[in-house]
C-alpha positions as CSV (number, residue, x, y, z in Angstrom):
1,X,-67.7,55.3,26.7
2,X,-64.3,54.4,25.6
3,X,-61.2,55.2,27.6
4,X,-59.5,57.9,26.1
5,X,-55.6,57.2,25.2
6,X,-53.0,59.4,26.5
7,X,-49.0,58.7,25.3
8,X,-45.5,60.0,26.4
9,X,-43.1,60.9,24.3
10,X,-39.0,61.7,24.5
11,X,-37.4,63.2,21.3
12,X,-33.9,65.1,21.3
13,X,-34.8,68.0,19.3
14,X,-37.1,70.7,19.5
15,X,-38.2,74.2,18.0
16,X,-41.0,75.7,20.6
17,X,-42.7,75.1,23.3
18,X,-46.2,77.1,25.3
19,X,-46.4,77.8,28.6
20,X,-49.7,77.0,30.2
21,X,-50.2,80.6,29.5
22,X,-50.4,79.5,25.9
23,X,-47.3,81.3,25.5
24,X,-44.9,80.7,23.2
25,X,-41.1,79.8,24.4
26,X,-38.3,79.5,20.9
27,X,-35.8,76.9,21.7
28,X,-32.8,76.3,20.0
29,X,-32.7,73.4,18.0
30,X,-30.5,71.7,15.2
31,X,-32.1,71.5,11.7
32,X,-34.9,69.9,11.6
33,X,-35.6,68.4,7.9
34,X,-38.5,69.0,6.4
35,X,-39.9,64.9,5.8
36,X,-43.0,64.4,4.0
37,X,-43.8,60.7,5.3
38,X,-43.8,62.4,8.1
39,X,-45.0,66.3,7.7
40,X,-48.8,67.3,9.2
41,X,-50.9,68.5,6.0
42,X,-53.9,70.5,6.9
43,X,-56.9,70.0,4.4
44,X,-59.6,72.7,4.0
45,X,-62.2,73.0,1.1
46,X,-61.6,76.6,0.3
47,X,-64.9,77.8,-0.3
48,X,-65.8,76.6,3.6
49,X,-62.5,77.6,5.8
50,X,-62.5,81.4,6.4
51,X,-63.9,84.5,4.1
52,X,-61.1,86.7,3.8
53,X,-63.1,88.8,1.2
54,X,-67.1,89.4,1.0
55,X,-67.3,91.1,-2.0
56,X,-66.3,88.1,-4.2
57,X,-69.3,86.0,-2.5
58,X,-71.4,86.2,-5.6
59,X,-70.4,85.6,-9.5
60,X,-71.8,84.5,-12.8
61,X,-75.3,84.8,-11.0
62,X,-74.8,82.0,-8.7
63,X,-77.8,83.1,-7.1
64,X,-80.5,80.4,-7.0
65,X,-81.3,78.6,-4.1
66,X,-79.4,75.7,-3.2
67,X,-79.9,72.8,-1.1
68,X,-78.0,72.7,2.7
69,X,-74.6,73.4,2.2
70,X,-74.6,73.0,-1.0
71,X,-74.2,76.5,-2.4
72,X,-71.0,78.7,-2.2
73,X,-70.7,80.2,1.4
74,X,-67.9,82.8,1.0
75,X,-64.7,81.0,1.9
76,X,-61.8,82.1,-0.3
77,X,-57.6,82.6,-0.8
78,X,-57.6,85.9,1.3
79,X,-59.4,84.1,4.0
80,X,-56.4,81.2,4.1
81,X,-54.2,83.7,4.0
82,X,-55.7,85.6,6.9
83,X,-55.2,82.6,9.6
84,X,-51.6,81.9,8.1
85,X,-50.7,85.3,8.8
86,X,-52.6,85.2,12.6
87,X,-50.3,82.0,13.4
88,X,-53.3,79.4,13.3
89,X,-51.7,76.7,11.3
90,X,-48.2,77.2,13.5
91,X,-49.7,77.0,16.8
92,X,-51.5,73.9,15.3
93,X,-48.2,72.4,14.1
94,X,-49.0,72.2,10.4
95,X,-46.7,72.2,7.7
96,X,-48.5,72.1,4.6
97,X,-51.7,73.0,3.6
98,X,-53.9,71.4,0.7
99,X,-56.8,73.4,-0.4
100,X,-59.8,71.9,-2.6
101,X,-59.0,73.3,-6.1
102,X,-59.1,76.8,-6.8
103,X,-60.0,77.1,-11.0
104,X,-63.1,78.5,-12.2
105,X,-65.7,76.2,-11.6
106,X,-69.4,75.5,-13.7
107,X,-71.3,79.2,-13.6
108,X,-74.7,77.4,-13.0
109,X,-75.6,74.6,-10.9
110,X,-77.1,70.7,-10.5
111,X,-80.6,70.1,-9.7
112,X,-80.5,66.3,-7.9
113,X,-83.8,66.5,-6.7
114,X,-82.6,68.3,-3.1
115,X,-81.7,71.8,-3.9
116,X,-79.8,73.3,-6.5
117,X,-76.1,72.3,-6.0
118,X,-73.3,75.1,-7.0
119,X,-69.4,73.7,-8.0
120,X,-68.3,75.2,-3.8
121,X,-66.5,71.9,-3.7
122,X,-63.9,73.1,-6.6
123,X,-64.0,69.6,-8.3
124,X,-66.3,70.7,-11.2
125,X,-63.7,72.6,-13.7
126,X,-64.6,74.4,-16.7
127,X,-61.4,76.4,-17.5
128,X,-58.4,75.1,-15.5
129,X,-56.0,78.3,-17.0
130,X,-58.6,80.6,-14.4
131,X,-58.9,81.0,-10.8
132,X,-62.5,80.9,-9.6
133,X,-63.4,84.2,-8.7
134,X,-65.2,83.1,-5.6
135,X,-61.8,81.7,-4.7
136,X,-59.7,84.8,-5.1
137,X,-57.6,86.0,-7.9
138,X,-54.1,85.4,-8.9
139,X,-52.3,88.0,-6.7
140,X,-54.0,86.3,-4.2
141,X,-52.7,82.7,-4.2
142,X,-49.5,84.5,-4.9
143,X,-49.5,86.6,-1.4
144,X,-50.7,82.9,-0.1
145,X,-47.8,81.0,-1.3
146,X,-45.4,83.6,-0.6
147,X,-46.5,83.7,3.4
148,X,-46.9,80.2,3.9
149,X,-43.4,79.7,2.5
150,X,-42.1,82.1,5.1
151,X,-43.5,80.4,7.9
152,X,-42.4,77.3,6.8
153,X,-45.6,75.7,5.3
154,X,-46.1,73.8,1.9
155,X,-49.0,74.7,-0.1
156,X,-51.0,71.7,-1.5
157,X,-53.6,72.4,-4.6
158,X,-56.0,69.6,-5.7
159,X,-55.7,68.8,-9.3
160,X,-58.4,67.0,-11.4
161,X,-57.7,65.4,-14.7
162,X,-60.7,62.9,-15.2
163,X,-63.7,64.8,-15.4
164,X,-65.1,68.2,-16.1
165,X,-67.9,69.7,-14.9
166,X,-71.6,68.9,-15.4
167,X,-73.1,70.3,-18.2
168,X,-76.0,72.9,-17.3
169,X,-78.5,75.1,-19.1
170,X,-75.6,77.8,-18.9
171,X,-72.3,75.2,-19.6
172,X,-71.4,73.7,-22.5
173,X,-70.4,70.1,-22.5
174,X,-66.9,69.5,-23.7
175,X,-66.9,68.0,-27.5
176,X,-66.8,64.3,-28.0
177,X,-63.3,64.2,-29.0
178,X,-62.5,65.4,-25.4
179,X,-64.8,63.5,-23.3
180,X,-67.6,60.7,-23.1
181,X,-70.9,60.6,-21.4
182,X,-71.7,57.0,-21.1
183,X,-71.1,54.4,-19.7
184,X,-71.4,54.8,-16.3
185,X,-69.0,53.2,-13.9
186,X,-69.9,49.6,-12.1
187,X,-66.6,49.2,-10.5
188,X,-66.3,45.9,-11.3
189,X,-62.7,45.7,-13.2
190,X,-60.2,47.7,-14.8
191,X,-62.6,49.2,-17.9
192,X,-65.8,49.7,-15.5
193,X,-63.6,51.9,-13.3
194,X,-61.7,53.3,-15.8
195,X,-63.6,53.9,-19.4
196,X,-66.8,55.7,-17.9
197,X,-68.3,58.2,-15.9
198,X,-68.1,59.2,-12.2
199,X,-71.5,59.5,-12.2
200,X,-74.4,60.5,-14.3
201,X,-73.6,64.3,-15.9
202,X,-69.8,64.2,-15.1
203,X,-68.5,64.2,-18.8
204,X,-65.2,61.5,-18.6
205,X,-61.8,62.9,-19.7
206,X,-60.7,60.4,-22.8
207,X,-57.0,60.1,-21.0
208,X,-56.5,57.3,-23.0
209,X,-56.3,59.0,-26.0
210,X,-53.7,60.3,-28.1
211,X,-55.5,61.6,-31.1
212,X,-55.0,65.5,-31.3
213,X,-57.9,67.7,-30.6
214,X,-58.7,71.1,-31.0
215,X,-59.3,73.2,-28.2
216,X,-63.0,73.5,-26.9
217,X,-65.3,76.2,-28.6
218,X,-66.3,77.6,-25.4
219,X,-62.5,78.1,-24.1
220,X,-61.4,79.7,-27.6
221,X,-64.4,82.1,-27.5
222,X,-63.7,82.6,-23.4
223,X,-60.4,83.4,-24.3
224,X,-60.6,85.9,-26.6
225,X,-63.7,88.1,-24.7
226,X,-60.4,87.9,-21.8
227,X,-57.9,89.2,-24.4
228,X,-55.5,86.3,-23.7
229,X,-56.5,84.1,-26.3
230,X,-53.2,84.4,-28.3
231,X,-50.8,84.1,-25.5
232,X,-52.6,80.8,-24.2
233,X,-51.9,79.2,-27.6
234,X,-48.3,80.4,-27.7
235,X,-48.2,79.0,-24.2
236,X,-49.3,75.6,-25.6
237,X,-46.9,75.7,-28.7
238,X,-44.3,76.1,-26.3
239,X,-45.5,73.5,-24.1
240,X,-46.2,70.5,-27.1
241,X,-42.9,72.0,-29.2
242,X,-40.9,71.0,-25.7
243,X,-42.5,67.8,-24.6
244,X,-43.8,66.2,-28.1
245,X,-46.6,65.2,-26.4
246,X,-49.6,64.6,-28.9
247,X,-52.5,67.4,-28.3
248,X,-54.3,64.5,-26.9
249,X,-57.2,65.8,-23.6
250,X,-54.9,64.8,-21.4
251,X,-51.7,67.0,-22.1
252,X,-53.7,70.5,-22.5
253,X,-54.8,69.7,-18.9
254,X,-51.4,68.7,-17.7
255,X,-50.1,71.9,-19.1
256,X,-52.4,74.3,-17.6
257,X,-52.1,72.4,-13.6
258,X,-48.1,72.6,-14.1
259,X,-48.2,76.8,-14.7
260,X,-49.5,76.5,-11.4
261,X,-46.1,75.0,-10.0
262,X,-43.9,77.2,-12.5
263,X,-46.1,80.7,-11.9
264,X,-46.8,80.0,-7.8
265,X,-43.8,77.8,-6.8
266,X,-46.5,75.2,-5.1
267,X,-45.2,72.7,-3.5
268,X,-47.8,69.8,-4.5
269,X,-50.7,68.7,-5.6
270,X,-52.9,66.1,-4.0
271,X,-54.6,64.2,-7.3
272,X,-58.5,63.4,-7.4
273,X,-60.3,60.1,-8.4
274,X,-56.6,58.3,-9.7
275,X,-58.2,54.9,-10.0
276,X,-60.7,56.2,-12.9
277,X,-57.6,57.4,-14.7
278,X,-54.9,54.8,-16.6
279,X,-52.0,54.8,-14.3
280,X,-49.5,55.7,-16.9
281,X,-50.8,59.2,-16.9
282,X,-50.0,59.6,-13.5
283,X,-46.3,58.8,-14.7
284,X,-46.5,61.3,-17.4
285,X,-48.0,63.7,-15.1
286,X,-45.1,63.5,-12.2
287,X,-42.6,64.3,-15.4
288,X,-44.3,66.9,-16.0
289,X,-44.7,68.2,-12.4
290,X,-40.8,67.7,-11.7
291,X,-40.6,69.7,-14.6
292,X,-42.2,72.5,-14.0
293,X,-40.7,72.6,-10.4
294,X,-37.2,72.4,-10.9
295,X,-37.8,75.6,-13.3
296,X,-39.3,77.4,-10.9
297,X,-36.7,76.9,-8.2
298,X,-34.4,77.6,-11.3
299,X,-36.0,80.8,-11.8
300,X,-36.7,81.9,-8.6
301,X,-33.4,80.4,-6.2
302,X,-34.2,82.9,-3.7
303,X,-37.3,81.2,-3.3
304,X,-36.4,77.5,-3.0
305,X,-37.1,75.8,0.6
306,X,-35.0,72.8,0.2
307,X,-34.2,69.9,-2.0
308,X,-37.4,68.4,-1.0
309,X,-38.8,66.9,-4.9
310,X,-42.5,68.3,-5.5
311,X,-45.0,66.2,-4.0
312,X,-48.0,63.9,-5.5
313,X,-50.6,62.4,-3.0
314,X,-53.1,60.2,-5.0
315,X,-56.7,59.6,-4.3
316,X,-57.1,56.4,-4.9
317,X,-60.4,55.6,-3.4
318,X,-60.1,52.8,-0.8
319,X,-56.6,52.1,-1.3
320,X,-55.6,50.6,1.9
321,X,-51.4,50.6,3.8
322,X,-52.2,46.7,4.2
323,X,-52.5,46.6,0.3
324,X,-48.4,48.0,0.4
325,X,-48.0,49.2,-3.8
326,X,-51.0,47.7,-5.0
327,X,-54.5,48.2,-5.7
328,X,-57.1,45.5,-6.7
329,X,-59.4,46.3,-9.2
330,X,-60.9,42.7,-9.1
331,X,-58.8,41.3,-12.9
332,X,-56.0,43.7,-12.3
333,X,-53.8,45.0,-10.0
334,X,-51.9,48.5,-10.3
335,X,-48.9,50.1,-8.6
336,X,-49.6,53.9,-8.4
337,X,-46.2,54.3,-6.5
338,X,-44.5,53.2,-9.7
339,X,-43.0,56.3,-11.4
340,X,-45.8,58.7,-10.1
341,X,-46.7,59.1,-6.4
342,X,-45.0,59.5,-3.6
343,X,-48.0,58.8,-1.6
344,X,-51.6,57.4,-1.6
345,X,-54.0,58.1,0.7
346,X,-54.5,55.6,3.2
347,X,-58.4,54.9,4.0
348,X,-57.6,52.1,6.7
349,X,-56.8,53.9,9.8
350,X,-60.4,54.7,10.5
351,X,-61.5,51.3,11.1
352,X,-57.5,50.5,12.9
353,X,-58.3,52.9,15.2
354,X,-61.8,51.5,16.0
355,X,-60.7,47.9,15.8
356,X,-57.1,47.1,16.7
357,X,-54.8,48.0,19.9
358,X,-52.7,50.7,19.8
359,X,-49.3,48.8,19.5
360,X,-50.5,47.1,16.3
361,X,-51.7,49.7,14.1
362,X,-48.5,51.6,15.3
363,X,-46.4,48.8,14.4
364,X,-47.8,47.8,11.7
365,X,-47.9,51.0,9.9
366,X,-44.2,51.7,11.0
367,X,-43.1,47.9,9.1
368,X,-45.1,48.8,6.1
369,X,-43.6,51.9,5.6
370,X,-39.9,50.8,6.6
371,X,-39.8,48.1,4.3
372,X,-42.6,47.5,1.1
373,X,-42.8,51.1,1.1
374,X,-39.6,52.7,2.1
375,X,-39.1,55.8,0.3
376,X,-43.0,56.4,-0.1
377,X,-45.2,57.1,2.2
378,X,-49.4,57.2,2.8
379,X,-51.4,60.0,3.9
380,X,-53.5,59.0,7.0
381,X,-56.7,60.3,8.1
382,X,-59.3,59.9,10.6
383,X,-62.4,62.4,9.0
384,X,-62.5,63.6,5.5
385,X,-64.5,65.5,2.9
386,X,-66.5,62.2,0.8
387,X,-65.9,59.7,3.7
388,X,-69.5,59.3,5.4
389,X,-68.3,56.8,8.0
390,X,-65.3,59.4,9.7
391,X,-63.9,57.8,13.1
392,X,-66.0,60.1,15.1
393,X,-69.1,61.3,13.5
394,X,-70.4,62.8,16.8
395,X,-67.0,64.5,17.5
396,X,-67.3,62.4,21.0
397,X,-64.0,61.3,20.7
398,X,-61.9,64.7,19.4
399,X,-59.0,64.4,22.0
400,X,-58.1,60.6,20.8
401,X,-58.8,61.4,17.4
402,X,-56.1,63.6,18.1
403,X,-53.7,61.2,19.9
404,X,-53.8,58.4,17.3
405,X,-54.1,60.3,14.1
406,X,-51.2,62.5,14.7
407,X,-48.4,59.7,16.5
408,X,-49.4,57.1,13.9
409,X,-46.7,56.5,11.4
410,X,-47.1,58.1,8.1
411,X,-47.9,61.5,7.3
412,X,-51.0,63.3,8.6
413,X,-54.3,65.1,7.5
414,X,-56.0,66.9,10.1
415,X,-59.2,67.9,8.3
416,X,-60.4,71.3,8.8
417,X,-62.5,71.5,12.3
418,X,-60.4,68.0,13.2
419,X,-59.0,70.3,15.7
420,X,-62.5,72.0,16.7
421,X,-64.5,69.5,16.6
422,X,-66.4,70.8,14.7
423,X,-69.6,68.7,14.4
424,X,-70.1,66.1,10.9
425,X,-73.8,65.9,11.0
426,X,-75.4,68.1,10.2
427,X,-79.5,68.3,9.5
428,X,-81.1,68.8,6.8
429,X,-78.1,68.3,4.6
430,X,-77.5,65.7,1.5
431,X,-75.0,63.4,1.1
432,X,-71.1,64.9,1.7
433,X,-72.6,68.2,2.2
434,X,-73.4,67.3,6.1
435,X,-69.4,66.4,6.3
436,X,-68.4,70.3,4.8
437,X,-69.8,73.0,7.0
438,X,-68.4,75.9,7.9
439,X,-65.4,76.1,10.3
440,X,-66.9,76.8,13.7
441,X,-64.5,79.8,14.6
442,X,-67.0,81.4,17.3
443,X,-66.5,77.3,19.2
444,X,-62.9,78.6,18.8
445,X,-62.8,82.0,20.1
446,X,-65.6,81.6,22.9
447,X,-66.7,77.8,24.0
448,X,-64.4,76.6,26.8
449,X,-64.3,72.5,25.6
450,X,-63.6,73.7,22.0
451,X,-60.3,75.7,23.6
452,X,-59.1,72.2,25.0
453,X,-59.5,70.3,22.6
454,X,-57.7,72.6,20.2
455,X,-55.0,73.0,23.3
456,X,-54.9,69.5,22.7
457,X,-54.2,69.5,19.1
458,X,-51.6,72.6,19.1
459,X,-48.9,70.2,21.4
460,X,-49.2,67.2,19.7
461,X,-49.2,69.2,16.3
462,X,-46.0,71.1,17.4
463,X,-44.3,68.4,18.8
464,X,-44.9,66.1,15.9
465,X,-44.0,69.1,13.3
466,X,-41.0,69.6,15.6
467,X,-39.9,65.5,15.6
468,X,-40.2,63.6,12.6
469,X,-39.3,60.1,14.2
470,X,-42.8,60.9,15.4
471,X,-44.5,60.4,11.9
472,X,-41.8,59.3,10.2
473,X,-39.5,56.7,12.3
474,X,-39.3,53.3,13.3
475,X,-41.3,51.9,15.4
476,X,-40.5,49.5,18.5
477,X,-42.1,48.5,21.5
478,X,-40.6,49.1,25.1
479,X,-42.9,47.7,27.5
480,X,-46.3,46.3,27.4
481,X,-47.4,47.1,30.6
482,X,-47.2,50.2,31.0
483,X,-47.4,50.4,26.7
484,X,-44.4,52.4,25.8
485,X,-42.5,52.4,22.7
486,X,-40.1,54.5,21.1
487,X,-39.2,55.5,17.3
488,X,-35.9,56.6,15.9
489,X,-35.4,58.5,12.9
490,X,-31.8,59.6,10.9
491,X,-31.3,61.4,7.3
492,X,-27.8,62.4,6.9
493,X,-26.4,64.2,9.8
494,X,-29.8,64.5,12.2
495,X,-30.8,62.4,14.4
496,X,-34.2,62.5,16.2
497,X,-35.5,59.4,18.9
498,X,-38.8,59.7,20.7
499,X,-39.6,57.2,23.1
500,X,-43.8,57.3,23.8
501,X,-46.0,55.9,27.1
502,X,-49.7,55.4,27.3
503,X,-52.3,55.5,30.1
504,X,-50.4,57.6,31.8
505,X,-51.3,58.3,35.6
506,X,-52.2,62.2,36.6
507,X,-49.9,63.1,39.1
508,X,-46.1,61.4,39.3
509,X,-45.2,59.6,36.4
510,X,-42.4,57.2,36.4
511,X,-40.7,56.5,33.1
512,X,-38.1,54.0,32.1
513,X,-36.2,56.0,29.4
514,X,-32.5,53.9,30.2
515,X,-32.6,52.4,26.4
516,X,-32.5,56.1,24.9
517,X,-31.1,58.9,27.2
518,X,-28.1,58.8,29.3
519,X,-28.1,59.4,33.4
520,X,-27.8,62.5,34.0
521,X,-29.7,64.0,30.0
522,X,-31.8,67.1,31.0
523,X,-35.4,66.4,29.6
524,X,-38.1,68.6,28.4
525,X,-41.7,68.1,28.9
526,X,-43.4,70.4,26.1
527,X,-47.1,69.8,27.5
528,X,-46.6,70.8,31.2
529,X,-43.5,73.2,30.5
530,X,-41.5,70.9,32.8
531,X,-38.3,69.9,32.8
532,X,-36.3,66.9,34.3
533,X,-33.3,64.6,34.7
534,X,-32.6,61.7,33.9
535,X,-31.8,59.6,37.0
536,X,-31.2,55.6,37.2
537,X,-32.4,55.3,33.9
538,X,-35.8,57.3,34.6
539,X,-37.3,60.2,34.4
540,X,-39.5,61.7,36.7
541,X,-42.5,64.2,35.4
542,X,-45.4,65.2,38.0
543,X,-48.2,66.9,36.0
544,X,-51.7,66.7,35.9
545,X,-52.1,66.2,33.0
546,X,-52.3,62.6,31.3
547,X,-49.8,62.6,28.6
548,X,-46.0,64.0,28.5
549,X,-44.0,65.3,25.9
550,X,-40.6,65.1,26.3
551,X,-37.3,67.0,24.8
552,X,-34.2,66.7,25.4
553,X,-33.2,70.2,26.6
């Protein structure tokens, strides 16, 4: 069994602290920015987080059986909303959540030979101007938005623009104009990624085109049973009259993902399969977003958290940090960064973790991100949704999960359960389905390990929400032996340094802090609820715990 890595860390600032109690002590701090290369994103797939509501379970007879986890099990809006309002993601030190997508998915299901398979996942759209009833309704992701913004959190929804659903006995397949069937991606270039299918039955948004279409048959004729047929076409007037876009595919969907930032005042949106799409969409589709947000803090000023700009997260599938702007499709290499996303996710820190020492994934991250891409960022994880080889499978290893996802450079995604460790096998299920079962809340509330681990998880959450040198900052070494290091962070008028120590020893510790706090600086340690002096250069913590968290107070 590996040894599990413990760190210590020093910053200047600070917001809260817990008591071994678990309770909660306010401190008072300067401002802390808000710093999305460095901000902890929690990512939940709605339908599987928490059922707020019972009795929108069932719709449009979504009643066959299905295969293991691989039917809707309840989770919804209300249910999100619930554990926002209890102080779950705050204790946990997140701030921003992304959510699978919400808009009305397929009504009938997949047969692949395993069980029926229901659109749960929210990546199956057949009208993106609806919410999913199984999700919630809008007055719900309003209450949601409006909450999390008071506590401080940044709502995330998943936007899809290169597919639509499968086509079933009971959905329609989009017209051709809209969408091709065939070919089916190899992967092995630019076209084979790009000019195809997903998969088999996963009709291909023509984002390449700028021929005008008319609107799908089975939208007009939803629309109008809903009575809102003529205000979504005025919408769209209003929407093609201001932009000149042509009513190419790719524009009506643009339109109805931005009344999502102009009605709600979301804060992002984390964008599916961006490799299969031509990157100059993207570009279009950031104007569009910045668009849409600087009207709604126009609209709504009362409203507006800070100057942050809205934020786009790409899925580029395998896009690695060592890759820096670029991804290879084999005769062509892209730069999503260019005029679209402020971050990609980064599916490299998985095998760092495994593979490399500490110091150099640290520090390698850290002169990525301070030089190639300054001003971007990367979205790190260690377990996801579609990743069947997660860092810890067995959840064996949830407290160093814990330690190196959440003080590596870049910004964080603690999948839902990441905290719980809640398990990613599961038997008897297919394919992703064994990675997306249902937060383990009873492990929460009753099993003893499950409460440390998540103790865990809740300091190094808050004091990495609290610090953004921790995700955020540059990295340098201190010492080898013992490993310490420290980061430093500035933006305008704040200042935050952390200095960080591994392997520590339970009992005394001894650290050698003389390159960042004066003699005589009162210190802070946020996971014993200690504090200390700075004396000959060192600071003195005795705990027994393994890891320190240092303030200055």
């Amino acid at each position: 069994m590996k040894k599990l890595i413990f760190f210590l860390i020093v910053a200047i600032t600070f917001t809260s602290c817990r008591t071994n109690n678990n309770e909660e002590i306010i401190l008072e701090k300067a401002n802390t920015p808000f710093v999305w290369e460095g901000a902890n994103i929690y990512f939940l797939l709605t339908d599987r987080f928490n059922n707020g509501d019972s009795s929108n379970d069932i719709n449009f007879n979504r009643t066959d059986e299905t295969g293991k986890l691989r039917g809707f099990e309840g989770g919804d809006i209300k249910g999100i909303t619930q554990k926002i309002e209890s102080g779950y993601f705050t204790d946990l030190g997140i701030n921003a959540i992304w959510m699978t997508p919400i808009v009305e998915q397929i009504h009938g299901g997949t047969d692949e030979g395993t069980g029926v398979s229901y659109g749960y996942h929210g990546y199956w759209a057949s009208d993106w101007t609806a919410l999913d009833p199984n999700f919630g309704t809008k007055e719900d992701l309003h209450e949601l938005v409006e909450l999390a913004h008071k506590k401080g959190i940044r709502i995330l929804l998943d936007a899809v623009i290169n597919h639509t659903g499968p086509v079933t006995e009971i959905d329609t397949q989009w017209p051709e104009e809209w969408v091709r069937t065939e070919p089916t991606c190899t992967y092995q270039s630019y076209e084979t990624t790009t000019a195809c299918t997903l998969v088999d039955n996963l009709p291909d948004i023509k984002t390449e085109s700028n021929e005008a279409v008319e609107l799908p048959p089975q939208l007009v004729q939803k629309w109008k049973s809903e009575n809102r047929y003529e205000q979504e076409i005025a919408e769209l007037d209003t929407f093609f009259n201001r932009t000149g876009h042509p009513r190419a595919p790719r524009f009506y969907i643009m339109k109805w993902l931005t009344d999502y930032i102009s009605e709600f005042g979301i804060d992002g949106y984390r964008v599916d399969t961006v490799k299969h799409t031509e990157e100059f969409v993207w570009q279009e589709f950031k104007k569009e977003c910045d668009y849409a947000f600087s009207e709604f803090k126009n609209n709504n000023p009362e409203k507006v958290l800070d100057d942050n700009n809205f934020y786009l997260v790409g899925e580029v599938y395998n896009y690695n940090i060592s890759s820096g702007k670029f991804f290879d499709f084999g005769d062509k290499k892209v730069n999503f960064f260019d005029a679209a996303f402020h971050s990609l996710i980064n599916f490299e820190l998985k095998w760092n973790a495994a593979q490399k020492s500490t110091d150099e994934v640290f520090k390698k991250y850290s002169d990525i991100l301070n030089s190639e891409l300054k001003g971007y960022g990367t979205l790190n994880y260690l377990s996801s949704h579609d990743d069947g080889q997660p860092f810890d499978a067995h959840r064996k290893k949830p407290i160093e999960t814990a330690t190196k996802l959440l003080l590596c450079p870049g910004t964080s995604q603690v999948y839902y359960g990441d905290e719980s460790a809640r398990s990613l096998v599961v038997d008897e299920t297919q394919g992703d389905a064994t990675l997306r079962s249902n937060m383990n809340w009873d492990d929460i509330q009753n099993n003893v390990k499950t409460k440390a681990v998540l103790n865990h998880w809740q300091k190094l959450g808050q004091f990495r929400v609290n610090h953004p040198a921790v995700g955020s900052g540059i990295h340098e070494m201190l010492t080898q032996q013992p490993y310490t290091f420290y980061r430093t962070f500035a933006k305008e008028n704040f200042e935050d340094k952390v200095v960080i120590g591994l392997d520590l020893s339970k009992g005394e510790k001894i650290i050698d802090v003389s390159q960042i706090f004066k003699d005589g600086t009162k210190l802070h340690d946020a996971y014993s609820n200690q504090s200390a002096e700075v004396k000959d250069g060192k600071v003195i913590i005795n705990s027994t715990f393994d890891i320190v968290l240092l303030e200055k107070q």
